[in-house]
Every structure is written in structure tokens, then in C-alpha cells.
C-alpha positions in Angstrom: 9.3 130.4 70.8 13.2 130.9 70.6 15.4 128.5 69.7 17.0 127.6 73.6 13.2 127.6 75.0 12.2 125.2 72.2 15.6 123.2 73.0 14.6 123.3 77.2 11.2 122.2 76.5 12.6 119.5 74.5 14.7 118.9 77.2 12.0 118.2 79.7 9.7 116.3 77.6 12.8 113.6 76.6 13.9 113.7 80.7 10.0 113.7 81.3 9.6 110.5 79.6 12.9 108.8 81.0 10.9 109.4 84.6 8.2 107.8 83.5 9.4 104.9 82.1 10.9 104.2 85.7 7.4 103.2 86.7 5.7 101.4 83.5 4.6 97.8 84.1 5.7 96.1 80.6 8.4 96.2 78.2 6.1 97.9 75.8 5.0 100.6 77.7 8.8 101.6 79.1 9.3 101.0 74.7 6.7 103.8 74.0 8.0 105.9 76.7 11.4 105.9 75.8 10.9 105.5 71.9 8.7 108.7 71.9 11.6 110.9 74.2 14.3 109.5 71.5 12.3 110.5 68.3 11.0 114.0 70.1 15.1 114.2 70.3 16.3 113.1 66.7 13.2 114.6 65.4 14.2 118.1 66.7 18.1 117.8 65.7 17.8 116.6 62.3 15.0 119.3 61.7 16.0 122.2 59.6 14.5 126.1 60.4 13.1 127.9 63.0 11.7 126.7 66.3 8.4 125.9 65.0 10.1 123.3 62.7 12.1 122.0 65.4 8.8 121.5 67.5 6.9 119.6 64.2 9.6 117.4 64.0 10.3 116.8 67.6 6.4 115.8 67.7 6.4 113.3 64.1 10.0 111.8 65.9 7.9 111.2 69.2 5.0 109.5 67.4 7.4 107.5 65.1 9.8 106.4 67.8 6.8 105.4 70.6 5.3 102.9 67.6 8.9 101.4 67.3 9.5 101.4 70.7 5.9 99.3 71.6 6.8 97.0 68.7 10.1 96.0 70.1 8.9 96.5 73.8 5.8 93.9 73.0 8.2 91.6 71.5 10.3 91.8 74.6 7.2 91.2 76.7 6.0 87.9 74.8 9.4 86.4 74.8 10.1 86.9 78.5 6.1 85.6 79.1 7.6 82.1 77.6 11.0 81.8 79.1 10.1 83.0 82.6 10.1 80.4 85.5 6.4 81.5 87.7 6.8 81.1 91.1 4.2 79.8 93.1 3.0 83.1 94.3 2.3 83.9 91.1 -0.5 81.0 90.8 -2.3 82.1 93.6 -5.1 82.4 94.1 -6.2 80.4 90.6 -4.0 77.6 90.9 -6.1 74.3 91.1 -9.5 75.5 90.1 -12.1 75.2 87.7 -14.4 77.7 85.9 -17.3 77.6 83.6 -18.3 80.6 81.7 -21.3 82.6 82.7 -21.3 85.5 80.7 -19.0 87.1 78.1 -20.1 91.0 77.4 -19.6 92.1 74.3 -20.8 88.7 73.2 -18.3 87.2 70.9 -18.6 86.9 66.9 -18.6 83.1 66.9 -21.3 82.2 69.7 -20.1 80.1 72.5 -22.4 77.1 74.2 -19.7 76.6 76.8 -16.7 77.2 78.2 -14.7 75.7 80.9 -10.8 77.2 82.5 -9.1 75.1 84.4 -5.9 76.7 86.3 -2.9 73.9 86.7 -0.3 74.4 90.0 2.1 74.9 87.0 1.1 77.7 85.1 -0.9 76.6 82.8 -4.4 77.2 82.3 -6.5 74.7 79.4 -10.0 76.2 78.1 -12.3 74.0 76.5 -14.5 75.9 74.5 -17.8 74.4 72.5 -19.0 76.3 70.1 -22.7 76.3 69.1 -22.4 75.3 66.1 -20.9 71.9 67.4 -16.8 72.8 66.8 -14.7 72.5 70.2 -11.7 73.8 71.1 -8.6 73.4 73.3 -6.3 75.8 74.5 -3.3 75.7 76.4 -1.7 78.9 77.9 0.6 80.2 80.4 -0.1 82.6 83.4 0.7 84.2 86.3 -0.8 86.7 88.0 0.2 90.4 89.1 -1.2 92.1 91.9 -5.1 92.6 90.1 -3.7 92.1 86.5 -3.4 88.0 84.9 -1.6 87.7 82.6 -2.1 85.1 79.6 0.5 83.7 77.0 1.5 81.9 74.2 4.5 82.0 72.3 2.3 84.2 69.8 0.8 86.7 72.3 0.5 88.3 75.7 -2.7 89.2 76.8 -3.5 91.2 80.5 -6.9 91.1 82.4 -7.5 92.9 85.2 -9.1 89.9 87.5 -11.7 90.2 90.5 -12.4 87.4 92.7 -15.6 87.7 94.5 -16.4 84.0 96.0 -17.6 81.4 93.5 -17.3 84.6 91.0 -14.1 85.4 88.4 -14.8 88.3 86.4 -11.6 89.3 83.6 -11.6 92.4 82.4 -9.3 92.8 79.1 -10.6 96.2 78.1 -12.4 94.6 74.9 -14.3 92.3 76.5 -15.6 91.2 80.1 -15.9 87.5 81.0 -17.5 86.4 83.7 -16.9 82.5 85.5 -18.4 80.9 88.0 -16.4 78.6 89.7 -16.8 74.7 89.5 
């Protein structure tokens, strides 16, 4: 490949990813996006040789710039999850309501006797967790929810789950586990 078809393709993969950022969801993902079409760029220009070395190091630039970009992206994310007012809309349809654990698939490391959510009209949702060992837990967090995505936080993490709400049933889905509640 000559040098102004490797250049256009570059081209198109950098104006490729600007496109697609448009329409990401989170902070992280428009990160990736954009960090990956900046490092494809640098990558390429400070790359010495032929078109094939321009290529290598447009693609090590991509990977090295989407890593940076989801750091910083995520961080962004997780601060804006803490400072953020929820409206009311955002509550719905959780808002007020209790649940108690049914089923949690892959079952967890530490195994759980019982767990109960309940979801505050202010954002906050409390889990009390015993464990059967005998240890309980409390946990505060934030959320709001997003079209079929809630979205969980602390000022440590952000965590989405897609949600279904089928009557007395709450199933979250965060891609490593599935929870299932049953409402109380």
C-alpha cells in the first residue's frame, strides 16, 4: 500500500471514530473512541519507513490511546455519577420499593443468605446483605436509571445493569453476573 492510500485510510479510520463517538453512551466509551483515532494518528506520523510501518504504528497508537482514553473517560463518568442532580424521572420506576434477592447466577464467592434493596425517592438505594457465615453488610449507593440500563455509584465506581421489570420480578443484568429480586 502506497504512502497517500495508507494516509486516506488513516484518514477514515480517525474521521470513522470521531462519528462514532457522536453516539456512545458514557464518557469512557466516547474516551476509547476518540483516544484510539488520536493514537492511530500520532502513531502513523511519528512512525518512520514505508507504509507498512506507518500502518504498525497507527494500530500500537490506536490501542495505546483507546486504554488512555477509557481511563480518563471512566474517571469522567464516576465523577459526574456523584455530582449530578437525578431528576425524578430518573427514579422511576424503582423509586420507593423494596426487593429481596432470589437468585444471583454465577453464584458469588462469598455465599449470601440474604439480601434486601431498598430504592429511596432520592437516589439512593441501601442493600443489606447477610452473609452465611453470619457477617452483614450495608451499602449505600446512588442511581438513576437510563432507558433499560441503571446505573449504580459511589464515589469509587460506576457500575451499569441492564434492568427488566416483569411484575413482582427485577432481574439486573451486569454482564458478570445476573441477579434476580422479587419485590417486597
Amino acid at each position: 500500500m502506497g504512502i497517500k492510500k495508507a494516509a486516506a485510510a488513516l484518514l477514515v479510520t480517525v474521521l470513522s471514530c470521531a462519528l462514532l463517538a457522536a453516539g456512545c453512551e458514557s464518557k469512557r466509551q466516547t474516551g476509547a473512541l476518540t483516544g484510539a483515532g488520536a493514537g492511530a494518528l500520532v502513531g502513523a506520523l511519528v512512525t518512520g519507513g514505508g507504509a507498512g510501518s506507518k500502518i504498525g504504528g497507527a494500530l500500537i497508537g490506536a490501542g495505546i490511546g483507546a486504554l488512555g482514553g477509557y481511563v480518563i473517560g471512566n474517571e469522567m463518568d464516576r465523577k459526574d455519577a456523584q455530582s449530578r442532580q437525578v431528576r425524578e424521572d430518573e427514579l422511576r420506576p424503582l423509586a420507593g420499593t423494596s426487593w429481596k434477592l432470589v437468585k444471583i447466577t454465577p453464584k458469588p464467592v462469598n455465599k449470601i443468605k440474604s439480601m434486601t434493596s431498598t430504592y429511596h425517592n432520592n437516589g439512593s438505594v441501601v442493600t443489606n446483605t447477610v452473609y452465611a457465615d453470619g457477617r452483614t453488610e450495608t451499602e449505600t449507593e446512588k442511581y438513576r436509571i437510563v432507558g433499560s440500563t441503571i446505573i449504580f455509584s459511589k464515589p469509587d465506581y460506576v457500575v451499569n445493569a441492564r434492568y427488566a421489570l416483569q411484575g413482582n420480578k427485577l432481574t439486573l443484568d451486569t454482564g458478570e453476573s445476573t441477579v434476580l429480586f422479587e419485590r417486597i
